[in-house]
C-alpha positions as a Python dict, from the first residue, in 0.01 Angstrom:
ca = {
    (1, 'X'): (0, 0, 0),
    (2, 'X'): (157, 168, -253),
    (3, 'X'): (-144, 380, -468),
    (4, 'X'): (13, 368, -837),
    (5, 'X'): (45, -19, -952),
    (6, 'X'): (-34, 113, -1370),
    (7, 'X'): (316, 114, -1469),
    (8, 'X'): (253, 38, -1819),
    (9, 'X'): (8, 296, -1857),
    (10, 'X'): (356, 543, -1811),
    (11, 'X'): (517, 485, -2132),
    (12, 'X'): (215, 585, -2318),
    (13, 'X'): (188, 875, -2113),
    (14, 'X'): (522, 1009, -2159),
    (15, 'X'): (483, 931, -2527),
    (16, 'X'): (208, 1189, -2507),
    (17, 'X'): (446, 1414, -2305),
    (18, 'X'): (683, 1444, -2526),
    (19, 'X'): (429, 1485, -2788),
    (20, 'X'): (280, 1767, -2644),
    (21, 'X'): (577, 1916, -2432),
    (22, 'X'): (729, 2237, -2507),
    (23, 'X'): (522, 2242, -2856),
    (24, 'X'): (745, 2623, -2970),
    (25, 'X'): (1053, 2725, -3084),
    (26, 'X'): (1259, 2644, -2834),
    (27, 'X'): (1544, 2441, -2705),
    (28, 'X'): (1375, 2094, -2707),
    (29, 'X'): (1263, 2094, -3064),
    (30, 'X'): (1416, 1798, -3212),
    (31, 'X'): (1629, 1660, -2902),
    (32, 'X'): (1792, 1940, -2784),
    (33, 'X'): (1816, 2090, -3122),
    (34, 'X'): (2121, 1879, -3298),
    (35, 'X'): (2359, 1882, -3013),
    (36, 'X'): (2408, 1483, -3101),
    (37, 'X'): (2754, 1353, -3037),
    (38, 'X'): (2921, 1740, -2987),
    (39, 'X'): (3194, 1743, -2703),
    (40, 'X'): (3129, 1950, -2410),
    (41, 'X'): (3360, 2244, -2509),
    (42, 'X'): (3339, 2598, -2412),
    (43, 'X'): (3142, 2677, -2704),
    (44, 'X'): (2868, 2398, -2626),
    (45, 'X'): (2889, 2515, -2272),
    (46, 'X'): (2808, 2820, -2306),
    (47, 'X'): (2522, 2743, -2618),
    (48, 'X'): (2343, 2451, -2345),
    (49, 'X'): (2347, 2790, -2060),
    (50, 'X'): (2090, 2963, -2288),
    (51, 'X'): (1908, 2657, -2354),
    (52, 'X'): (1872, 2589, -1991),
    (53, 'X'): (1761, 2919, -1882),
    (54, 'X'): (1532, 2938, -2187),
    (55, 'X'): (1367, 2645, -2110),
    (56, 'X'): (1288, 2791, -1746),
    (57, 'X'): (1577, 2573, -1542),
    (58, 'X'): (1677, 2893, -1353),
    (59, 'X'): (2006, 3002, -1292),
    (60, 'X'): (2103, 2806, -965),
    (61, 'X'): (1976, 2476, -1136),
    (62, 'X'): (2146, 2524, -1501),
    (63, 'X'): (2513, 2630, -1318),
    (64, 'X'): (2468, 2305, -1094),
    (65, 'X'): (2387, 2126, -1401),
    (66, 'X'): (2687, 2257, -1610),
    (67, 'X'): (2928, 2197, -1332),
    (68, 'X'): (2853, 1843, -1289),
    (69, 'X'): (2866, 1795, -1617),
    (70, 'X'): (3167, 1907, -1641),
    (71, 'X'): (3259, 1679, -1356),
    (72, 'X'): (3103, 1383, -1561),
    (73, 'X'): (3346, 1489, -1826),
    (74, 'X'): (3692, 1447, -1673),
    (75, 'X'): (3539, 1131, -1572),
    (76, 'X'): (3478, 1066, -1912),
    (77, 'X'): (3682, 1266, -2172),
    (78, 'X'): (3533, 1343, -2508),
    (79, 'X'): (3150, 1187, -2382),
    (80, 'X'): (2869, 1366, -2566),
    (81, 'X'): (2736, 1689, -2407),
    (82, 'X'): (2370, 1566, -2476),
    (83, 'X'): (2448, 1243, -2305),
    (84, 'X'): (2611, 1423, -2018),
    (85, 'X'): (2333, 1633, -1970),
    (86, 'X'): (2107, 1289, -2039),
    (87, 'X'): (2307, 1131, -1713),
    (88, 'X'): (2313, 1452, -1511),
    (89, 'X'): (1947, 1562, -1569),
    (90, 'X'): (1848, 1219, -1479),
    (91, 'X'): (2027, 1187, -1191),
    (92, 'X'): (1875, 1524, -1027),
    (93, 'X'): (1571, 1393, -1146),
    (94, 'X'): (1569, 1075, -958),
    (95, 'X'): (1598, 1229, -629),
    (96, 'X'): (1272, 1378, -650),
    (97, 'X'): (1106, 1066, -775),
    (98, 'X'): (870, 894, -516),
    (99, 'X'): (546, 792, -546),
    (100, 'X'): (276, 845, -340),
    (101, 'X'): (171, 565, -106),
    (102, 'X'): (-133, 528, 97),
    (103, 'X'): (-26, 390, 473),
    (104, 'X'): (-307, 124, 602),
    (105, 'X'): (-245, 259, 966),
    (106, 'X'): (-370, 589, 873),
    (107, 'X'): (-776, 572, 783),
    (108, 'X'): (-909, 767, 648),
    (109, 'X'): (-564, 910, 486),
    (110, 'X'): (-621, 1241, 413),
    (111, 'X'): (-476, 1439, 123),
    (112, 'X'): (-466, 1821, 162),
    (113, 'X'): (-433, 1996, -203),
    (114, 'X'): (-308, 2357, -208),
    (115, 'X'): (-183, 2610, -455),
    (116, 'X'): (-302, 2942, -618),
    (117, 'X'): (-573, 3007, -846),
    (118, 'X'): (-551, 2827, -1182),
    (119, 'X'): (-266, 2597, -1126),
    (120, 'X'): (-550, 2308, -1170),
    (121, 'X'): (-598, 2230, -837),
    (122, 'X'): (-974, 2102, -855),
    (123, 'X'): (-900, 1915, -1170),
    (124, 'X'): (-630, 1746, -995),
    (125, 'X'): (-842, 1596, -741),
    (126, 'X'): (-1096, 1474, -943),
    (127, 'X'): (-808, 1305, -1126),
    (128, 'X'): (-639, 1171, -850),
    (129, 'X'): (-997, 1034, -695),
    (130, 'X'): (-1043, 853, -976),
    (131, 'X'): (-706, 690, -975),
    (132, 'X'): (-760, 598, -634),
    (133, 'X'): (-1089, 470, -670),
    (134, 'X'): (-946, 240, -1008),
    (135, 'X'): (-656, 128, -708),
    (136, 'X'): (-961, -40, -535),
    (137, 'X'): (-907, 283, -232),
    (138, 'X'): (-1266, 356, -112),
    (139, 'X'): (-1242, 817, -144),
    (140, 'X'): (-1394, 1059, -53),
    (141, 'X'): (-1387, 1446, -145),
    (142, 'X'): (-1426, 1746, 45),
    (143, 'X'): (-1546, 2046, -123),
    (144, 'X'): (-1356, 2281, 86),
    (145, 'X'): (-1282, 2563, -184),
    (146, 'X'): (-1597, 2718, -71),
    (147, 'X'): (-1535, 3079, -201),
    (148, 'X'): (-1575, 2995, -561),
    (149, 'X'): (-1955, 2844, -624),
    (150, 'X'): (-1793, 2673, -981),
    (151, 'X'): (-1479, 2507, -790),
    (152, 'X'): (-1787, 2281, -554),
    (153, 'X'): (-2005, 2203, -859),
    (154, 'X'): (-1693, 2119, -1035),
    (155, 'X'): (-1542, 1861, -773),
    (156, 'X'): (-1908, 1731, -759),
    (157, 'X'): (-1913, 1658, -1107),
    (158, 'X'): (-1571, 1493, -1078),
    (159, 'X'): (-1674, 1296, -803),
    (160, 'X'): (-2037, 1165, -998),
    (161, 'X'): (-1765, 1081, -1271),
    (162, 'X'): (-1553, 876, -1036),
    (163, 'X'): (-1816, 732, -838),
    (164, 'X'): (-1707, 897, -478),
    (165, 'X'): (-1904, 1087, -288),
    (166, 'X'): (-1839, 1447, -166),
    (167, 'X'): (-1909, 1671, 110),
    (168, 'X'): (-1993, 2030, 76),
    (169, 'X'): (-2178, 2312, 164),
    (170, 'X'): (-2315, 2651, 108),
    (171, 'X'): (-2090, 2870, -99),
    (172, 'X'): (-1924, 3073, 173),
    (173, 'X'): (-1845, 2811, 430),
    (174, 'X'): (-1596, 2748, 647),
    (175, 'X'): (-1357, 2582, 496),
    (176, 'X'): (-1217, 2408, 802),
    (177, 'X'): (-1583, 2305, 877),
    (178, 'X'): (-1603, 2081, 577),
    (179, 'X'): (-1306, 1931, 576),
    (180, 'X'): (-1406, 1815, 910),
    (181, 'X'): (-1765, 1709, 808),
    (182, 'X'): (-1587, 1498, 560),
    (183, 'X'): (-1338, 1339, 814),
    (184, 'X'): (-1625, 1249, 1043),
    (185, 'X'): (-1832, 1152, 747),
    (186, 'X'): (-1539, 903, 663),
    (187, 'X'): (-1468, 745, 1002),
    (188, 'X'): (-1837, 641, 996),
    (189, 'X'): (-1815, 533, 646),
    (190, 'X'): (-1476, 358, 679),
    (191, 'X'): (-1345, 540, 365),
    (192, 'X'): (-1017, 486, 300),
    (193, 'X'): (-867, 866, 159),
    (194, 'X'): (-1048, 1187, 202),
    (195, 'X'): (-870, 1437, -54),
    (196, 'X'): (-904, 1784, 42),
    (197, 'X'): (-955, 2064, -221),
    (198, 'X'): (-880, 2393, -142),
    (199, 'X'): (-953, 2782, -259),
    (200, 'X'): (-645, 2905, -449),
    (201, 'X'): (-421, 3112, -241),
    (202, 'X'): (-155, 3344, -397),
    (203, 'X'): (163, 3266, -189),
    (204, 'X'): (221, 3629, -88),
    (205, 'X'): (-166, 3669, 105),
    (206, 'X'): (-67, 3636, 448),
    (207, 'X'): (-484, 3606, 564),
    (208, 'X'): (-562, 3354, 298),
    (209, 'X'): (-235, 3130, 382),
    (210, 'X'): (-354, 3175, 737),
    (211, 'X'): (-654, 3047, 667),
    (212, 'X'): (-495, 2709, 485),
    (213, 'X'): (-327, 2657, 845),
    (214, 'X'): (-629, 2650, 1017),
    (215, 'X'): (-754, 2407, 781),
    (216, 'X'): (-487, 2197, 889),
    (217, 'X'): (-496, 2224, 1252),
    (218, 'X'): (-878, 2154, 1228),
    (219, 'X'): (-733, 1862, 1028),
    (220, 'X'): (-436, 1721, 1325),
    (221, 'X'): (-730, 1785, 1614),
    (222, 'X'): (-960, 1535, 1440),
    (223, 'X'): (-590, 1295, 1370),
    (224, 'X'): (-282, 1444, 1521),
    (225, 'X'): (-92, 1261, 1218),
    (226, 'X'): (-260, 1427, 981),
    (227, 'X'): (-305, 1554, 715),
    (228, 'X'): (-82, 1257, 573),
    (229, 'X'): (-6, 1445, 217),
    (230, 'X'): (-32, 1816, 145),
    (231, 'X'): (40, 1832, -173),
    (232, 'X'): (101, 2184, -366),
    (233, 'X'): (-28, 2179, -712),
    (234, 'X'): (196, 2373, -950),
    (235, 'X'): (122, 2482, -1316),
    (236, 'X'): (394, 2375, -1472),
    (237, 'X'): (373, 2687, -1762),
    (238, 'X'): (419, 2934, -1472),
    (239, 'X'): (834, 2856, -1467),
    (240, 'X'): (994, 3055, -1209),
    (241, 'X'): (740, 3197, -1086),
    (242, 'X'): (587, 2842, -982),
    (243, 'X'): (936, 2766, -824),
    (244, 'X'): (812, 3085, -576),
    (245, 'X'): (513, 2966, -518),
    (246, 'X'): (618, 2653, -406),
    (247, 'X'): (934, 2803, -181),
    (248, 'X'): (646, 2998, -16),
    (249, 'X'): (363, 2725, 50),
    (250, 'X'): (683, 2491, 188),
    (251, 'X'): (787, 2765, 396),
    (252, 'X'): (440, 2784, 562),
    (253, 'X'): (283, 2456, 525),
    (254, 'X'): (598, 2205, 491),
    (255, 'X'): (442, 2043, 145),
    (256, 'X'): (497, 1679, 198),
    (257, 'X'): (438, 1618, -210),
    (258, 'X'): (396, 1814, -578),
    (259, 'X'): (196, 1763, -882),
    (260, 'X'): (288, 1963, -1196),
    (261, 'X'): (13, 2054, -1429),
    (262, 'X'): (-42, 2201, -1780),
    (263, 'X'): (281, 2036, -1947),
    (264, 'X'): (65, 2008, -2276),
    (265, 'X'): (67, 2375, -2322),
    (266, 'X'): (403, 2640, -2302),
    (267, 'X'): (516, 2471, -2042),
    (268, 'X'): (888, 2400, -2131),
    (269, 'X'): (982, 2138, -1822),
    (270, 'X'): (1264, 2271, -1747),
    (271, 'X'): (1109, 2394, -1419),
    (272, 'X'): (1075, 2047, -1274),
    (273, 'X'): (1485, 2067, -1237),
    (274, 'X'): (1466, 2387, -1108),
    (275, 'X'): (1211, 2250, -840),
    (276, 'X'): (1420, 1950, -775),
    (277, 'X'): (1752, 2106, -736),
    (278, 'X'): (1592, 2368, -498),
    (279, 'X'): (1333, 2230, -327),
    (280, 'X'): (1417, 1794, -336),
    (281, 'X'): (1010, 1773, -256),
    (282, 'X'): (892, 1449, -407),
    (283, 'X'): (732, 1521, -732),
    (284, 'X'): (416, 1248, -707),
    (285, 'X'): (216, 1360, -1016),
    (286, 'X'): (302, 1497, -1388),
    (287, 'X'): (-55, 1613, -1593),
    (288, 'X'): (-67, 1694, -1975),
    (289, 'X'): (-446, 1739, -2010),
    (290, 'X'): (-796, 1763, -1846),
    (291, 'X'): (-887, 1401, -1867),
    (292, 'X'): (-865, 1140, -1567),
    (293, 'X'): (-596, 958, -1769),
    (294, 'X'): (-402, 1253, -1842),
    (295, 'X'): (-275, 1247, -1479),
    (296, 'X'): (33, 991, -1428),
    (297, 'X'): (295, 918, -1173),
    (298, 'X'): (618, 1097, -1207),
    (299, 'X'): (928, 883, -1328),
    (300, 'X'): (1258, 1057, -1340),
    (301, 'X'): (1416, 832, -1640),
    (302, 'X'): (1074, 852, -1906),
    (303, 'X'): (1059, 1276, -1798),
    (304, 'X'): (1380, 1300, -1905),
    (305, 'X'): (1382, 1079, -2202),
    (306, 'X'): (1091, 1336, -2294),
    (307, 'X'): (1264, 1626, -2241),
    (308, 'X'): (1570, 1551, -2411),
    (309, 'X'): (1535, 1285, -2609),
    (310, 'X'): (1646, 935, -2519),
    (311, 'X'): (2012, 915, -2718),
    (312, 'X'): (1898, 710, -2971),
    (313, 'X'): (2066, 748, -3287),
}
């Protein structure tokens, strides 16, 4: 069954996107700043290659970007540059976009959330929990960031919120342990998803990332098809530097899914190209705030209508 049925809840939410996205100086401001009905010339060329790498594209991304537009032109002499880069963003963009979906053969379906510290991780879950648990998907949480006290009484409180229950123990645990006292605890319950947090792990600690893949294997003993999702948590405001972290995680733990956070704050978007022209992971989740509704399902043509503007006019 496919977990995200709210499609009219989206074009509020990327209303408050755009809103709140890339809020500075900088090259969104007012629809990519005037371009309107230019030509792709030299000139525009060169003026959209410091936009893009301002706005945290990166430098593979923004060349493939300008050479297909380019491309797009000869197709279509004389076409606006903001509506090439309209078509061309969108159709990057669309190659990343697949929901998540919650298979009935797997139960309990288990989510594994990873990323470092302060990407949002935590607040992610509790999000996503209480998505699930509005998609009529029975959840429960496993407290498995047990090396920072706050991050258990945290998902707790998300999970009284959401009405799910969680499993956890002393601050200090095994993390591997819990996650498997909250598989077992599911099976016997006949939950339908168990979502996984985890203790935020910078990308280049080899121990700590070791630990995350013992997490796992703890996780494929109990279901060798498991975990179903891992999905890498990203904070969107990070640029680059999030396009590392999530080269490294993949490298190590073959992320199946990503959710961008923080995309209310600096965060210009422009990453979420870089990230799909580098990485093609799908990108499940887009978050602009702390509340449950301020998660939503990524969709390729509203992003980029908020990140550009939508040609109107």
């Amino acid at each position: 069954m496919a977990v995200e049925a709210k499609e009219k809840q989206g074009t509020g939410f990327f209303a408050k996107l755009k809103a709140r996205l890339n809020r500075g100086k900088t090259w969104l401001t007012g629809d990519l700043l005037g371009l309107g009905s230019r030509p792709l010339d030299e000139a525009t060329v060169e003026e959209l290659e410091t936009r893009l790498l301002t706005a945290d594209v990166g430098v593979d991304a923004t060349q493939w970007l300008l050479d297909e537009m380019r491309k797009a032109n000869r197709r279509t002499p004389g076409a606006p540059a903001s509506e090439l880069l309209r078509q061309t963003a969108l159709a990057l963009m669309q190659t990343v976009e697949a929901p998540l979906v919650i298979s009935a053969a797997h139960k309990p379906f288990v989510i594994l959330a990873i990323g470092v510290n302060g990407t949002g991780k935590t607040t992610t879950v509790g999000k996503l929990a209480h998505r699930l648990k509005a998609s009529g998907a029975s959840v429960m949480l496993a407290a498995a960031d047990t090396f920072r006290a706050a991050a258990v009484e945290q998902l707790q409180e998300w999970g009284r919120r959401a009405g799910v229950p969680v499993i956890a123990q002393a601050p200090g645990a095994d993390p591997a342990a819990v996650v498997h006292d909250a598989l077992v605890a599911a099976r016997a319950r006949n939950i339908d998803v168990v979502l996984a947090d985890t203790a935020g792990r910078l990308h280049t600690a080899a121990g700590l990332m070791d630990e995350l893949e013992k997490v796992k294997r703890v996780i494929a003993r109990f279901d060798a098809t498991a975990p179903h999702e891992t999905l890498l948590v990203l904070d969107g405001s990070q640029g680059q530097n999030a396009l590392a972290q999530a080269l490294r995680f993949n490298e190590r733990l073959k992320v199946t899914g990503l959710v961008i956070t923080k995309l209310d704050g600096t965060a210009k978007g422009g990453i979420l190209l870089a990230i799909a022209r580098q990485l093609r992971l799908p990108i499940r989740y887009v978050a602009v705030g702390e509340s449950a509704e301020d998660l939503d399902v990524f969709r390729a043509e509203e992003f980029v209508r908020a990140l550009v503007g939508d040609g109107a006019g």
